[in-house]
N, C-alpha and C positions, 0 to 999 in steps of 0.2 A: 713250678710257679703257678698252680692250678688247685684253688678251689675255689671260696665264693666271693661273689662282688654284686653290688647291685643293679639290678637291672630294671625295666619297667615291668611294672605287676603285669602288662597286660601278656605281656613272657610265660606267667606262671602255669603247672600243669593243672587242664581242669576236666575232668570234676578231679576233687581230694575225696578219698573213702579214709574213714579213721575207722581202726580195728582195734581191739584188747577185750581181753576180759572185763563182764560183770563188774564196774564200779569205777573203771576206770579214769570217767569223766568222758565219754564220745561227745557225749551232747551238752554238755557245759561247756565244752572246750571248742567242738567244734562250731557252734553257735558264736561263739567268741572269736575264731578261727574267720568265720564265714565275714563278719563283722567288719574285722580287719583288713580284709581283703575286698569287701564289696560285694561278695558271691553271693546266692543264694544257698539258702539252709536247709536240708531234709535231711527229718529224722526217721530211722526205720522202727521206733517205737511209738512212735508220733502217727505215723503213717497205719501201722499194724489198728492203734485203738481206735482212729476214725475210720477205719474199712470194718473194724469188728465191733466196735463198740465196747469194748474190753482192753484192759491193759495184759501184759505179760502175763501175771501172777494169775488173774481170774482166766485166761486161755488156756496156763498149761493146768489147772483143778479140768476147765471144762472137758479139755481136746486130749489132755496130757500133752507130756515134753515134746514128745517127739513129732506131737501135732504143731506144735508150736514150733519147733527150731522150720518146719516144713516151711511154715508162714513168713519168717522169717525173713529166709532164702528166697523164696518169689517176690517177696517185698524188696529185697537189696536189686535183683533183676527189673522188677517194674522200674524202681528209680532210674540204674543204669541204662534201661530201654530208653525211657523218657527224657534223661539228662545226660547221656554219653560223654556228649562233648563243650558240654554250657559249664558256666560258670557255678559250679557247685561245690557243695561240702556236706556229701553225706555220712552221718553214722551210724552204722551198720550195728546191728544185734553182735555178740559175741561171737553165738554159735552159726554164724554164716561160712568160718573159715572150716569146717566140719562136712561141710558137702564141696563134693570133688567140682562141681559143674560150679560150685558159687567162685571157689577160687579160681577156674578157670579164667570165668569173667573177670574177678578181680586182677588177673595179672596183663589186664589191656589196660591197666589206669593206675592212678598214683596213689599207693598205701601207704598211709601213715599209721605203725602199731605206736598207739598207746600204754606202754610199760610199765607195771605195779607189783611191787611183792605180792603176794596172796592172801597174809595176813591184814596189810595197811588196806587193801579192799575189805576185807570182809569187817574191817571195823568201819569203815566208811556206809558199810549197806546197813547199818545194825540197825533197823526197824520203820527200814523202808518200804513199806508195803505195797507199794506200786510195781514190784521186781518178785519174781516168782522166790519161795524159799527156796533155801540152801541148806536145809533140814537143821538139825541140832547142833555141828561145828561148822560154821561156813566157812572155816577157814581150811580146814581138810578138804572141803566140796571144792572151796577155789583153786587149792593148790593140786589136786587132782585133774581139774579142766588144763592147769596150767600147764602141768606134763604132759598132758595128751595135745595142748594144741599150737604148746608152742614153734614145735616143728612148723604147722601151717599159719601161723601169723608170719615165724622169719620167712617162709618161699612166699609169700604174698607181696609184703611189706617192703617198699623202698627203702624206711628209713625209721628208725626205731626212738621212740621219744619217754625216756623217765618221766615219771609225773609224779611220784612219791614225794612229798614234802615239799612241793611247789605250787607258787601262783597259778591262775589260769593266764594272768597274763606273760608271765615268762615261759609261760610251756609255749604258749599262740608265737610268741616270739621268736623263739627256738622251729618251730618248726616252718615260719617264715623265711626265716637266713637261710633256713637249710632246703627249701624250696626254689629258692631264685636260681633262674639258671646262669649256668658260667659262662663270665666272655667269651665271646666268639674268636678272640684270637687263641682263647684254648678249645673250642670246638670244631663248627665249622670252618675255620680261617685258620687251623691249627698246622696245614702246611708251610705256611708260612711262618713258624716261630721261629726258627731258624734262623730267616732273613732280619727279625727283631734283634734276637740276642743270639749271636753266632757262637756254636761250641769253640773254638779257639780263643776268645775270648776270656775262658773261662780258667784256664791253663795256671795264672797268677793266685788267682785264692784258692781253687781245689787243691792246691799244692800247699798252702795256706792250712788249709781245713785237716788236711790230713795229717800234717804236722803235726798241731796242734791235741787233734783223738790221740794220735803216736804218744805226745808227753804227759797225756791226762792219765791215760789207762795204766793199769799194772798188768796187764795181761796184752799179748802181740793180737794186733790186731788184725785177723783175717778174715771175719765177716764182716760185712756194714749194709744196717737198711736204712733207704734213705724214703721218707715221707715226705709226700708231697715233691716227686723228682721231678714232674715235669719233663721237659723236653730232655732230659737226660744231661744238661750242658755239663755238669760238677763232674757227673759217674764218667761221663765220655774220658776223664783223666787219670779218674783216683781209679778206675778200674784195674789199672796196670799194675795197683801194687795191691789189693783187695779185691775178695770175691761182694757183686753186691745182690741188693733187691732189692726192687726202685717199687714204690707204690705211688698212686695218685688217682684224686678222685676222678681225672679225666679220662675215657678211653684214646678218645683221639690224642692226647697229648704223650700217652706212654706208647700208641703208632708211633708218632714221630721221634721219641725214644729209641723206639727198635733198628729206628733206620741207621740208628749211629752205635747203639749199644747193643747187637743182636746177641751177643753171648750174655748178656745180664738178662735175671728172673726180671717179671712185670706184673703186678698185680695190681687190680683198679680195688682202692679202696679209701675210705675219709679219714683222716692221723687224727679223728678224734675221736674212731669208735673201731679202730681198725684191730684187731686179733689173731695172730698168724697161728698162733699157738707152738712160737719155737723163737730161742732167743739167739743174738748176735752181739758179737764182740764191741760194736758201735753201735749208737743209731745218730743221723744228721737230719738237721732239717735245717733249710734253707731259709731264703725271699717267701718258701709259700706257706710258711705260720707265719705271716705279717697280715694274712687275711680271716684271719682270726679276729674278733673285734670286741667281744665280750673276755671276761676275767675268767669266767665259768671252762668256753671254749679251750681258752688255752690252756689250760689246766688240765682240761680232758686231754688233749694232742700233746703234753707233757706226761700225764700220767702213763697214756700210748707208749710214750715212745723209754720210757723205765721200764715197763713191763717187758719189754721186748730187747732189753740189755743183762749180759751175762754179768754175775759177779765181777768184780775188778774192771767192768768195761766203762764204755761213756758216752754221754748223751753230747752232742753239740746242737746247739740252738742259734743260727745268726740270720736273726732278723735284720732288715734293713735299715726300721728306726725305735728308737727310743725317744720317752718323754726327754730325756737330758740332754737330748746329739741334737733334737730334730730342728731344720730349717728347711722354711720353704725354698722352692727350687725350681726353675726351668730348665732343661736339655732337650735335645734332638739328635738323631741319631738315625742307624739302619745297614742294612747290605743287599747288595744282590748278587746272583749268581747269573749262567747263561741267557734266562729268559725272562727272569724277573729282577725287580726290585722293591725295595719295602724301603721307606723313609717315615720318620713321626716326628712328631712334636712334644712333649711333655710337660705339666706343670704339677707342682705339689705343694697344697698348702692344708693347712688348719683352721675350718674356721670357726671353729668352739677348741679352744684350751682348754676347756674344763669335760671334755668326755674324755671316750677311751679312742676315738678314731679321726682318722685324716682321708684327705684325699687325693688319688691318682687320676691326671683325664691324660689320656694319651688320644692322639690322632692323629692316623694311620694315610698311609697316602700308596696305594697298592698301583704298580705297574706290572704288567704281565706281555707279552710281545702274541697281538694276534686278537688282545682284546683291550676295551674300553679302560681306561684308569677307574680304579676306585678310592674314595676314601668315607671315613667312619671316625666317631668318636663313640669313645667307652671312657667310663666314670668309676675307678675302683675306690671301693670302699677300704681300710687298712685299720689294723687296731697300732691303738699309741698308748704304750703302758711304761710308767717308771721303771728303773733298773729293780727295784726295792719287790714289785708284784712277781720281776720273772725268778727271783731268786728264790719269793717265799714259795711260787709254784713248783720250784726243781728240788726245796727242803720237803713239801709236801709231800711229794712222789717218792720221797726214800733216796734221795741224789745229793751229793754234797757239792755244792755249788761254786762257784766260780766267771769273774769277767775275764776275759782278754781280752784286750783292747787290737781293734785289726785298722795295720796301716796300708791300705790300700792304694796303689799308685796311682790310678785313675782318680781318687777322692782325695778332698784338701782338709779333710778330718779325719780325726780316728772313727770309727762305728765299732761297736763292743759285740763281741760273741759271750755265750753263756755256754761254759764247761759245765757238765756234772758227772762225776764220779759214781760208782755202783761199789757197796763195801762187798771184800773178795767173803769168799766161803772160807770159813772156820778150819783149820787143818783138823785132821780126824786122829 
């Protein structure tokens, strides 16, 4: 139940460095980027001409390349020296990720690579004269930088952002959502999720869920990864009759995992860009693609989780709400155990029907034996999508789709789960 929600910007990590290759927009985007967020904007080419008086292209005829990547590198360090820890959005030269000492630094702050085929750059730069040549195929030059550097944009980079065929403003956007940091009750308070939603609890639907994979699939299901597992509550059940692998973007939240699931794998990663590179008889996702909020998102953490399902297997998808189910709602709830207790409040409404999202504010009421009470409120963001968008996303992905409808005893409705099926392998 852990990825993103909104939080106050003033949350966010600063400075942001953007990295990619030659063309990829650093400085359109992150200008736009800086914008949005209020930060201040330095650019390392911006910077380079008013210390030199020369742009890139007239540096590297005078100094050559490698005088220039040098200037570069000291340029992204001046910034860094200067703007460590303020409120910034620098972009960085290309060739910064190239020198050992530049990524060094970069891996004390928050990278965002900038993602581009090699070709859609190099039509992008075609007679830009402010950017050094790329000799006679630029497209060969850039797909050559690409293979040698893409190793060091992924160890640098937080988080990797396509630009190809996109607005500057739904890049800036994308990389906003994916910025904001996650509730506290999945981070630092994530000892306490527990106390929130108790694994026994959970015992009625996981038995539910797994039924369900059982009558979809053609194939016995022995593996299952689950996306987005959160505190472990589903796996702490269905473990007993399947092997799984619990991913999620929190580390503290797959700790509190381990405390109940220590024989399941854990790996921190986002079910929208997540790649094991090996596939499984299932894949599930719970309550945490409901924090998906854009069409795009979901799609990707769809596309995830087909990619990572064997022939004959199946995708289960149950979100919590639908445009067709949803109604607002108040509860409260909680548990404690020997030294503590956790009680909240809940409300959830709508107040634009006409986007993709709703909202969650829970508020939390922490007693601990030995210390002060605390309480806090948190505002989750949720996407709200017709049945009609989750189906066309599970057709998309190569998945033959399917509702069930789940009668839940605690709920005085039904709420719909989404099957998708994997077509088996061809007999030989």
């Amino acid at each position: 139940m852990a990825v993103a929600t909104p939080a106050d910007d003033t949350n966010l990590p600063r400075p942001i460095v953007l990295v990619g290759l030659m063309g990829a927009g650093k400085t359109t985007v992150g200008r736009a980027l800086a914008e949005r967020l209020g930060f201040r904007f330095l650019d390392n080419d911006a910077g380079i001409e008013a210390e030199y008086d020369a742009n890139g292209a007239e540096l590297a005829d005078r100094l050559g390349v490698q005088e220039l990547h040098r200037i570069e590198a000291a340029q992204l360090t001046t910034a860094l020296d200067a703007f460590g820890s303020q409120e910034v959005v620098v972009a960085s030269a290309a060739s910064v990720v190239d020198d050992a000492a530049s990524r060094d630094r970069l891996g004390g702050h928050t990278v965002v690579w900038l993602e581009a085929d090699p070709a859609y750059l190099a039509a992008r730069l075609d007679g830009d004269g402010h950017r050094r040549s790329l000799g006679l195929n630029p497209t060969l030059a850039l797909t050559g930088q690409s293979d040698e550097r893409r190793q060091h944009f992924t160890e640098v980079s937080d988080l990797s952002v396509a630009v190809e065929g996109r607005s500057v403003h739904d890049i800036v956007e994308e990389i906003h959502r994916r910025l904001i940091p996650l509730p506290r009750i999945y981070t630092n308070l994530a000892d306490w999720f527990h106390l929130l939603t108790a694994p026994a609890d959970y015992e009625e639907e996981a038995a539910f869920y797994l039924h369900q994979m059982r009558a979809a699939a053609s194939r016995r299901i022995v593996t299952i990864l689950e996306l987005g597992s959160g505190g472990g509550n589903n796996a702490s059940h269905i473990k007993r009759e399947a092997t799984l692998t619990l991913t999620d973007r929190s580390p503290a939240m797959l700790a509190v995992s381990r405390t109940i699931n220590p024989e399941c794998e854990h790996i921190v990663g986002d079910m929208r860009t997540i790649r094991l590179g090996r596939d499984f008889d299932a894949v599930f996702v719970q309550d945490a693609i409901g924090y998906l909020t854009t069409e795009e998102d979901l799609r990707a953490a769809i596309v995830s989780a087909a990619i990572h399902c064997r022939p004959g297997g199946v995708v289960m998808l149950a979100p919590d709400e639908v445009v067709e189910t949803f109604r607002s709602s108040t509860g409260s709830g909680g548990h404690s155990d020997e030294t503590r207790s956790l009680s909240y409040q809940s409300r959830i409404w709508d107040p634009d029907p006409n986007d993709s999202t709703y909202f969650m504010e829970m508020s939390y009421h922490l007693q601990q034996a030995g210390h002060p009470d605390r309480e806090f409120t948190e505002v989750h963001e949720l996407g709200l999508f017709p049945r009609a968008t989750w189906l066309e996303a599970m057709e998309a992905a190569g998945l033959t789709p399917a509702i069930v409808p789940h009668d839940h005893s605690e709920l005085d409705h039904l709420i719909d789960l989404f099957v998708g099926t994997t077509r088996q392998e061809s007999p030989e």
